[in-house]
N, C-alpha and C positions, 0 to 999 in steps of 0.2 A: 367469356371474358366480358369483362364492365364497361369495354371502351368497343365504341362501331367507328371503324375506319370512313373515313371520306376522302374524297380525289376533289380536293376545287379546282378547277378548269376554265383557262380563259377561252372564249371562244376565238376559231385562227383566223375567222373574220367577222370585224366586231360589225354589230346590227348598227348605222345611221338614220336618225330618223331623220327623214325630209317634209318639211312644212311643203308641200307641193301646190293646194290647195289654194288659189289665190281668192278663190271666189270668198272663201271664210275672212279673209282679211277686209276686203270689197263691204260685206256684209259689215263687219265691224265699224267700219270707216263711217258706214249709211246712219249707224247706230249712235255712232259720238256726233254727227251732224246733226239728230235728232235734238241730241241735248241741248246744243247750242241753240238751235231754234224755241224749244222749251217744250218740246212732246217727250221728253222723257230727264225725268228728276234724278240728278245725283248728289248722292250724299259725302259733300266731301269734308265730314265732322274729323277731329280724331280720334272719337270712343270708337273702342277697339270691337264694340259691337256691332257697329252700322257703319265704322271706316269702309269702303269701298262699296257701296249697295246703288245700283242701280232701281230706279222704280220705275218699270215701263209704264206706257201708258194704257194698257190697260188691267194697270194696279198691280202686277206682278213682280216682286223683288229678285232682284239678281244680284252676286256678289262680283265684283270683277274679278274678272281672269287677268294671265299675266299678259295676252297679248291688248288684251282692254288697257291694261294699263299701261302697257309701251304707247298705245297708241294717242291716250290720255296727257301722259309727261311729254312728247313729242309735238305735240299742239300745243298745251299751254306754255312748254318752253321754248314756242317756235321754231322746233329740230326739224328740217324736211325732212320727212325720212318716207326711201317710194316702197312700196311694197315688196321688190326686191330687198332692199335693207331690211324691213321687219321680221321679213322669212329668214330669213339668216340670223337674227336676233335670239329667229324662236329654239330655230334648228342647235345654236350657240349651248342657249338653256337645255333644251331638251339631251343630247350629249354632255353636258355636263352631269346632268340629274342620273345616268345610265351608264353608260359605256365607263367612263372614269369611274363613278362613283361603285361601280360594281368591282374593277382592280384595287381600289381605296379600299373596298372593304375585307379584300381575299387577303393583301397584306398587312392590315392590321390586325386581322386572325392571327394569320401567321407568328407575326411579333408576340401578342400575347399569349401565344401558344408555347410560343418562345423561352419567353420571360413570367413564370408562374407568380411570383413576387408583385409582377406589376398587373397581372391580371388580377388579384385579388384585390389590390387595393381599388380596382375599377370596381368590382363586384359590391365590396363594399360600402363606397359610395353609390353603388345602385341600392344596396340597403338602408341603405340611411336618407333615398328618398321616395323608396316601394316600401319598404320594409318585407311582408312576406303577400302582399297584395299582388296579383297578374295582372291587372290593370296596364289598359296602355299611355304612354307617358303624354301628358302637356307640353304647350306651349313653355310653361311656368318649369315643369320638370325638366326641361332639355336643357335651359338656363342656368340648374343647380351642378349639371352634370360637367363639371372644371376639369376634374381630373381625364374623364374622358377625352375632352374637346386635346386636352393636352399630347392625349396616346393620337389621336387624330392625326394634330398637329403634326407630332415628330414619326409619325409612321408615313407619313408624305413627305416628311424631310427627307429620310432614306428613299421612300422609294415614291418620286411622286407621278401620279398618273400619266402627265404628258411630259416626258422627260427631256425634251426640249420642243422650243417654240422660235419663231419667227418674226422679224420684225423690217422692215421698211425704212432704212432711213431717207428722211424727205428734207435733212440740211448735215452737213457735217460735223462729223464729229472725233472729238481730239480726245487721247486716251494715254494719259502719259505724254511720250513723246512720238505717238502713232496715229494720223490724221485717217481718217474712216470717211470718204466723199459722201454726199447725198447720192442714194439710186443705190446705193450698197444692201443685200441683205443680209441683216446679221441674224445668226444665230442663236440664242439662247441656251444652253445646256442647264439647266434647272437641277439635274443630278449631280452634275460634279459640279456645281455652284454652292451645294447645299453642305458639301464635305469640304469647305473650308474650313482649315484648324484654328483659323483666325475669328472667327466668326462664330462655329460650333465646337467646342472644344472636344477631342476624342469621337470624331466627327462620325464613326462607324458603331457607334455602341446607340443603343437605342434608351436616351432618356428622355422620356418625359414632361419630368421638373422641370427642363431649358424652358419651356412655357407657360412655366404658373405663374412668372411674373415678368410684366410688360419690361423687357430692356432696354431702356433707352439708348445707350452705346450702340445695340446693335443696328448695323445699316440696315435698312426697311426694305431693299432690294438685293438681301444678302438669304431673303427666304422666299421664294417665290413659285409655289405650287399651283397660284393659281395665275401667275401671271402678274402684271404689276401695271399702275399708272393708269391713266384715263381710259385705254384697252383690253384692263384684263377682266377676267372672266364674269359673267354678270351669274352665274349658277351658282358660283362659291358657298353662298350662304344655304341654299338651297340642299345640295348637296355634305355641306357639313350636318344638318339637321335630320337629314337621310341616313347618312351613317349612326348619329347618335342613337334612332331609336333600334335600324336593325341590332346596334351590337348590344344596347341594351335589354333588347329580346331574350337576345342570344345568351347575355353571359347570367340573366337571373335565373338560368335554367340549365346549363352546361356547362360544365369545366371542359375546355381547351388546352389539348397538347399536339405539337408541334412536330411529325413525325422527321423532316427535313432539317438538315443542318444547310443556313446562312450562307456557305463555306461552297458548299456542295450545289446551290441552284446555279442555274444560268439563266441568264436572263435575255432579252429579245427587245430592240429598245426599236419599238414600230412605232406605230402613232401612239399606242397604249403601251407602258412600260409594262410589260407578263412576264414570267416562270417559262421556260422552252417550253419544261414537263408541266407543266401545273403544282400544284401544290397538295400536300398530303396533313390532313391534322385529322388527331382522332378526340370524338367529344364522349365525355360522361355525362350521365344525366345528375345534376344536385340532389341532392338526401331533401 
């Protein structure tokens, strides 16, 4: 047969990474004090070649990292932030980048395994910006990839990785005619927020085109996979750029089918939204 079965499998306890490590941050801190003193040069141009470059002092270029640069925007926008806050910052990122983005990308498989129609038309915008090149994508190429970012989109509107979240309120708040004290914490449901018929029309059907073009109507906290407001997730972007190259990997090289009927999973709504059973697609290699 032309097709090799695969079992995607969520793991039934997801790997956390913990920034534990305080000494590396300690280090860090030693290292942006430097600058200020003026033993070590930063370049803070915004050509995209030498944006974020460290030049130690003894001449050796470094490019920031992302904890450099929390710790960077936190100075000069005078955020106190103790090294407990930045470990959690990191840990924030680094689960975003992993855990989520590994569920993000078993069900957008899925979907496009799904939906043959809307797999192609991904394919083929991956044609029209590889052509028949294996080459792995840019910065520039990730940007062209619309249609993708779209399957992204609405395949985390169905099912999106943290299916619900948490929040603190710290003054009250009135909802209708239903008063919510401060000290309360609410809830979030991101799953059934997302199947509003009001907001996404045929809320269970997986399109798309809902996202090729910005809707203004639509409330901006009526789609919230990553969280929303001053608190939500700092990985997002991260994480979208993550998906775009594995699936673009993936679909310039195999055809995807869907062994599971929609109908038929069960789902398991833990910290990570998974499959009980896992998921079942079977891939073809392209001609």
């Amino acid at each position: 047969m032309p097709f090799k079965n695969v079992l995607l499998k969520f793991p039934r306890g997801f790997i956390f990474f913990n920034f534990h490590n305080h000494n590396v941050i300690k280090e860090k801190r030693a290292e942006l004090k430097k600058v200020k003193e003026g033993r070590l040069n930063y370049n803070s141009s915004n050509d995209e070649e030498t944006k974020g470059i460290f030049v130690l002092d003894y001449g050796v270029k470094k490019r920031l990292a992302f904890l450099d640069l929390l710790l960077k925007t936190a100075e000069e926008e005078k955020v106190p932030l103790s090294d407990e806050d930045i470990r959690e910052e990191v840990d924030t990122f680094m689960f975003e980048g992993h855990d989520t983005t590994s569920a993000a990308l078993c069900w957008l498989l899925f979907l496009l395994g799904s939906n043959p129609k809307i797999q192609e038309k991904v394919f083929n915008e991956q044609q029209s910006i590889f052509g028949d090149s294996g080459r792995n994508p840019t910065t520039q190429d990730l940007t062209k990839m619309k249609y993708l970012e779209c399957c992204i989109k609405e395949a985390l509107r169905l099912y999106p990785s943290v299916p619900m979240f948490a929040r603190l309120l710290t003054s009250d708040v009135k909802i209708d005619k239903f008063l919510i004290p401060a000290g309360t914490t609410a809830m979030i449901v991101a799953y059934q927020l997302h199947r509003d018929p009001e907001v996404f029309p045929q809320p269970e059907r997986f399109i798309p085109e809902r996202f090729l073009d910005r809707d203004s109507t639509r409330n901006p906290f009526g789609y919230v996979p990553f969280s929303a407001g001053p608190r939500n997730c700092i990985g997002q972007k991260f994480a979208l750029m993550e998906e775009k190259v594995i699936v673009s990997w993936i679909l310039r090289k195999f055809k995807i089918t869907s062994d599971d009927k929609r109908e038929d999973l069960v789902l398991l709504a833990e910290l990570i939204l998974r499959p009980k059973n896992g998921i079942r697609i079977s891939i073809e290699p392209r001609r």
